[in-house]
N, C-alpha and C positions, 0 to 999 in steps of 0.2 A: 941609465937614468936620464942622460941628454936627450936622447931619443924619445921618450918617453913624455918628459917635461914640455919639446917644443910642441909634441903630436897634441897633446892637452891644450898647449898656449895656442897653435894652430887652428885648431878646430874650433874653438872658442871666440877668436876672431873674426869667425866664417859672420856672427851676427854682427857686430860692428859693419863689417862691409856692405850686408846687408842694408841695415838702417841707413848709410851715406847711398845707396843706390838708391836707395827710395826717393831719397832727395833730389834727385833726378827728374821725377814724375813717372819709373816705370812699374810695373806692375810685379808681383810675386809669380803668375806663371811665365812671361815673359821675363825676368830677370831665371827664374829657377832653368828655361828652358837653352839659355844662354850660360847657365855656369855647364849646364852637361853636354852639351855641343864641344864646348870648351875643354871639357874634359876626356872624353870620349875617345879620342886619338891614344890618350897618354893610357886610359884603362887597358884598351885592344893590347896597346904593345907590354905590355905589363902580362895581361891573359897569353900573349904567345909565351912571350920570355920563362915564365914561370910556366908553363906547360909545357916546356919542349921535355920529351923521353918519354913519350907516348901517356900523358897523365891525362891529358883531353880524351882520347881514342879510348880509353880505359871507361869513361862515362857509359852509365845508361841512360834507358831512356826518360827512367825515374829520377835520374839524379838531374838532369837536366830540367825537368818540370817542376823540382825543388828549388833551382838553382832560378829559374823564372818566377817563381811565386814568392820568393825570400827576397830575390833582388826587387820587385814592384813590390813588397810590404816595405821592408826594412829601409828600402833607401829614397823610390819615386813617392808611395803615399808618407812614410817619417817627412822626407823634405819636404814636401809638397805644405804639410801641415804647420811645418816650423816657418814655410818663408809667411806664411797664411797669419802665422802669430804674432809674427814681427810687424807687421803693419801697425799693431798694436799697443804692444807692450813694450819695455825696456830690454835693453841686450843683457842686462843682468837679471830681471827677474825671465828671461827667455831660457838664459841659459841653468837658473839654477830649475828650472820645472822641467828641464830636458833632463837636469842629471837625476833626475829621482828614476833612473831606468831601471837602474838593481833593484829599487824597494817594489816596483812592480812586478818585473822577472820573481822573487822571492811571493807576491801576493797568485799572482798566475799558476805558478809551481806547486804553491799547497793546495790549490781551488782544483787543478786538473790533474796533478800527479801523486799528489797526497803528502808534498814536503812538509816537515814537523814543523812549523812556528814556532820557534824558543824564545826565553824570555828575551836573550841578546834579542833577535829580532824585534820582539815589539817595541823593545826600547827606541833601538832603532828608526825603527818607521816612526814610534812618534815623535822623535828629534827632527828628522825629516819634515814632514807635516805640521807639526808647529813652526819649524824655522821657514816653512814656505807660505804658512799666512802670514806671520812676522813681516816676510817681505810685500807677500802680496797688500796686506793692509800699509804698508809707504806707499805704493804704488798707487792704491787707491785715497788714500791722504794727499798726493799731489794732484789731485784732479785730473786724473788721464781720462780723457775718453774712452770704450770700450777695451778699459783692463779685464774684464772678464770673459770676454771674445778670443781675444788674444792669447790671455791663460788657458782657454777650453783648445784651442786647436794647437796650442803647445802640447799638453799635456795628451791630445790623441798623438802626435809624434811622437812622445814618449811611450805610450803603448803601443804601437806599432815596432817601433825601433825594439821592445823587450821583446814581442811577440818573434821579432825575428832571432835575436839572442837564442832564445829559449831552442827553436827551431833548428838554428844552422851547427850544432853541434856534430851531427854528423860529417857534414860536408866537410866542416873543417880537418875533421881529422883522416877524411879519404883523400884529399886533393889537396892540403895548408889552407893557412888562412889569409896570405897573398892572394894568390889565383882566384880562389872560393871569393874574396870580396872583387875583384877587379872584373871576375864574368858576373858578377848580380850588381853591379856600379855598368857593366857595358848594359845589363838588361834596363834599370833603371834608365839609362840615358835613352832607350831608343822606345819605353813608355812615357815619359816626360816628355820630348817631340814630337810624340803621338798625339797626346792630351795637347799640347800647343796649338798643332796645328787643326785639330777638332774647334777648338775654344777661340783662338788669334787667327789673325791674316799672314801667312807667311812673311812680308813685307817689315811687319813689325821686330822680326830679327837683326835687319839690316838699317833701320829707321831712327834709331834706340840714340841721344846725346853719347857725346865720345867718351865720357867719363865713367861711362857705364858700364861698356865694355871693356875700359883700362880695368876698373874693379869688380869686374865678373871675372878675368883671367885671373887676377890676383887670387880670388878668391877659389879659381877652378886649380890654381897648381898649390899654392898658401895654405889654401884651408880645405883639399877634396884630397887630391890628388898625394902630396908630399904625408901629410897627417898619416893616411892608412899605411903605406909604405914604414914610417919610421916607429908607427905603433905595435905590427908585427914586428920589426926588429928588435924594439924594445925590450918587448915582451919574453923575445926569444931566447935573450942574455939577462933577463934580470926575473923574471918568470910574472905568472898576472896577478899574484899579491903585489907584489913592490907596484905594479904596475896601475894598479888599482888606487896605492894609497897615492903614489905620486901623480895620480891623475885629477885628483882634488883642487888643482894648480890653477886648473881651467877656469871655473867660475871665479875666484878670485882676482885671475886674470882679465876677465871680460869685464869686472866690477869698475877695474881702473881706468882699464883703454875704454869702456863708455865713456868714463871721466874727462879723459884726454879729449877723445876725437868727438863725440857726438855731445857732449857738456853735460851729461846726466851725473845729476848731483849725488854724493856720497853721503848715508847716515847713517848713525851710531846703529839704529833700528835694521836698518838694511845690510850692516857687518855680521850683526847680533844672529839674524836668521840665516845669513850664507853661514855661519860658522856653525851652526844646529843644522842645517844640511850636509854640508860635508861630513862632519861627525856622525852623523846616521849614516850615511851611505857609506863611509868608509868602514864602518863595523856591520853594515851589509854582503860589502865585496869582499872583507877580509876571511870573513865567516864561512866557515867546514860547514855544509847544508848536512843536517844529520840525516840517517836514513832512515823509510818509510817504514817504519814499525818500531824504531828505536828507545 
């Protein structure tokens, strides 16, 4: 459950850091392209560690081109989109339009594989979606700038991120799902520096206020790095119901630490909707998908 709890509280932070980097004056691909540099070292030794006794050599060549396309969806274009949202929006209404992943995954699933839609579900999704204009309408009541920018490119890392979900089921269960994300985090990182250095001047990695890179590491071991690691473990001793419900923590969690650290104001309206999200998606994730003819 500790494992579990921080991997939630972890990840969840990743926006807070974001937002204080911003402060900076640096940019979402330059900040993005400095958390996976950053990281990168830690994934590789992660992909040996977990692949020693021939689980790598075991690969084909299809698994490998899955493991390429899942890691640039699921983690370089997802991130890429969320650091893109953040410019924009609040770290709490960021993070509650990222977690409506499951209610996706679950729309995706009936659209392409013919999953049955039960009425739990619809209840669901519409708890979900009401509590996320709930929030979204505070947001736009405090006269943000392009809140609706910032929602739309949130919400495509949210379908990327499901599209990967959906996806990497196999691999998980040929290779775990340590390894499996640590080689699609090493792909991810070496597409992210690709697009960097397409887009930026190389120069601009090394150019960047010192504050920036104190809170890209923080962010590349804190919130990238430590999270995945402790979420498989979690997962492993407490199975991905518990894991699911006790991961509701997160939004909650970014609710306050915006409070703290970036001063973004708390209301009744914006409890009201994180609370009609997680309660949807927790009876999303908890939820036996019934089967296709049932």
């Amino acid at each position: 459950m500790a494992l579990v709890v921080f991997s939630a509280i972890a990840f969840s932070a990743k926006a807070i850091i974001i937002k204080l980097a911003y402060r900076h004056g640096t940019d979402a691909v330059t900040l993005l392209a400095l958390r996976m540099a950053m990281a990168a070292p830690f994934f590789l030794a992660i992909a040996w560690w977990t692949g020693r006794g021939g689980v790598r050599a075991s690969l084909a060549w299809a698994d490998w081109r899955a493991i390429a396309f899942l890691g640039i969806l699921g983690y370089y274009l997802a991130s890429l989109f969320d650091f893109l949202g953040l410019q924009y929006i609040t770290a709490a209404l960021e993070r509650l339009v990222l977690f409506l992943y499951p209610t996706v995954v679950v729309l995706i699933s009936a659209a392409l594989y013919g999953r049955v839609i039960t009425g739990r579900d619809v209840a669901a999704l519409a708890l979900s979606y009401v509590g996320i204009a709930l929030v979204f309408a505070n947001d736009l009541a405090t006269r943000q700038e392009n809140v609706l920018l910032g929602a739309f490119w949130v919400a495509l890392s949210a379908i990327c991120y499901a599209v990967y979900l959906i996806g990497n089921g196999r691999m998980v269960r040929k290779m775990g799902s340590v390894l499996f994300a640590s080689l699609a985090s090493v792909v991810s990182c070496v597409a992210v520096l690709a697009h960097f250095l397409v887009v930026r001047e190389a120069a601009q990695l090394w150019t960047q206020p010192a504050p920036v890179y104190g809170l890209t590491f923080l962010m590349a071991i804190v919130s990238t790095v430590l999270p995945v690691i402790a979420m498989s473990m979690g997962i492993r001793l407490i199975g991905s119901s518990h894991a699911s419900m006790l991961g509701t923590v997160g939004p909650v969690s970014t609710i306050f630490l915006g409070l703290v650290f970036l001063d973004e104001p708390i209301t009744a309206i914006q409890l009201a909707g994180a609370a009609l999200v997680m309660t949807g998606v927790a009876a999303i994730s908890l939820a036996k998908p019934p089967e296709k003819g049932a």
